[in-house]
C-alpha positions in Angstrom: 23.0 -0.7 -3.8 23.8 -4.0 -2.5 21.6 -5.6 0.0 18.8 -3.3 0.7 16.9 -3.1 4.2 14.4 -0.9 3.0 12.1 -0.7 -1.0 10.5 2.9 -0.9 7.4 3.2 -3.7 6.1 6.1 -5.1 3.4 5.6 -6.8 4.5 2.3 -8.1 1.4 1.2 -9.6 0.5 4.5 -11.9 -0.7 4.2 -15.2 0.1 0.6 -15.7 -2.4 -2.1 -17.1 -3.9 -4.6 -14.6 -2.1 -7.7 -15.5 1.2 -5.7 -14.8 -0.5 -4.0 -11.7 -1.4 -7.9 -10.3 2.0 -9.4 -11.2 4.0 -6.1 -9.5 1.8 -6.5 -6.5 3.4 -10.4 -6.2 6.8 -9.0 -6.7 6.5 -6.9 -4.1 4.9 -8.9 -1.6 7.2 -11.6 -2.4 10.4 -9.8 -2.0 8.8 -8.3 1.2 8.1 -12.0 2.4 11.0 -13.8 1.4 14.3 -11.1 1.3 12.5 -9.9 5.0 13.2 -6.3 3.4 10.9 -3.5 4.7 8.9 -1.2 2.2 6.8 2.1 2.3 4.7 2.5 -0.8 3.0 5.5 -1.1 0.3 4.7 -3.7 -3.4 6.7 -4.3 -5.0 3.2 -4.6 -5.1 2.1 -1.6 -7.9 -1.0 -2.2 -4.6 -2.4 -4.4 -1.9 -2.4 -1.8 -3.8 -3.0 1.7 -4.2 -6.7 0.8 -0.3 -6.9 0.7 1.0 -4.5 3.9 1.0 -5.4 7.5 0.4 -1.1 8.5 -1.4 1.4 6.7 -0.7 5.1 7.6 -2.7 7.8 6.1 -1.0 11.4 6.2 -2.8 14.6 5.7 -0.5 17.9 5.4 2.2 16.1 6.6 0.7 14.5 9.7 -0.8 11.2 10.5 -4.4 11.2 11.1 -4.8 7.4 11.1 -2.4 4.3 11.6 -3.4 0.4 12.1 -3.1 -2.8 10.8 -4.2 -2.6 7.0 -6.7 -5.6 7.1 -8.3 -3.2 9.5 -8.5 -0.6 7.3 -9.9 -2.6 4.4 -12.1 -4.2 6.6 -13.8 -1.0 7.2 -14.7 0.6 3.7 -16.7 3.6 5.5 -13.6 4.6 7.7 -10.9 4.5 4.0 -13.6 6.2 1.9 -14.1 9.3 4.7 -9.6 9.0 5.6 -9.3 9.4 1.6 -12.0 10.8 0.3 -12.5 8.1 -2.5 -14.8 5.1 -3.2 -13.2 1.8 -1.8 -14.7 -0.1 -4.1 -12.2 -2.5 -5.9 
């Protein structure tokens, strides 16, 4: 496909080593930044991709039961560890 709007992401970041992890996350972020392409990554780390997102959405059963800006959600590790039932620790 030539000339993309939009990167979708499943689970980009499964079972890969953290160097690979950190330098993915750059890619990503830089295409995002500097092709001005869109991207939805759905990804059960969240702590890993928040830093590099402008929205965070959290579905449950195939509804959304939280949306804001994801330095907001990262801000507040209470509010991501009840949403997703995991530690937030990084």
């Amino acid at each position: 496909m030539l000339n993309p709007k939009l990167l979708l992401l499943d689970e980009p970041l499964e079972g890969l080593a953290p160097i690979i992890v950190e330098e993915l996350l750059r890619s990503i972020a830089r295409i995002v930044r500097d092709e001005g392409m869109s991207a939805i990554i759905v990804e059960q780390n969240p702590h890993l991709v928040l830093g590099i997102t402008e929205r965070a959405v959290v579905l449950e059963r195939g509804r959304i039961v939280h949306e804001a800006a994801s330095v907001d959600l990262l801000a507040d590790r209470d509010r991501l560890e009840k949403l997703l039932a995991v530690s937030a620790a990084a």
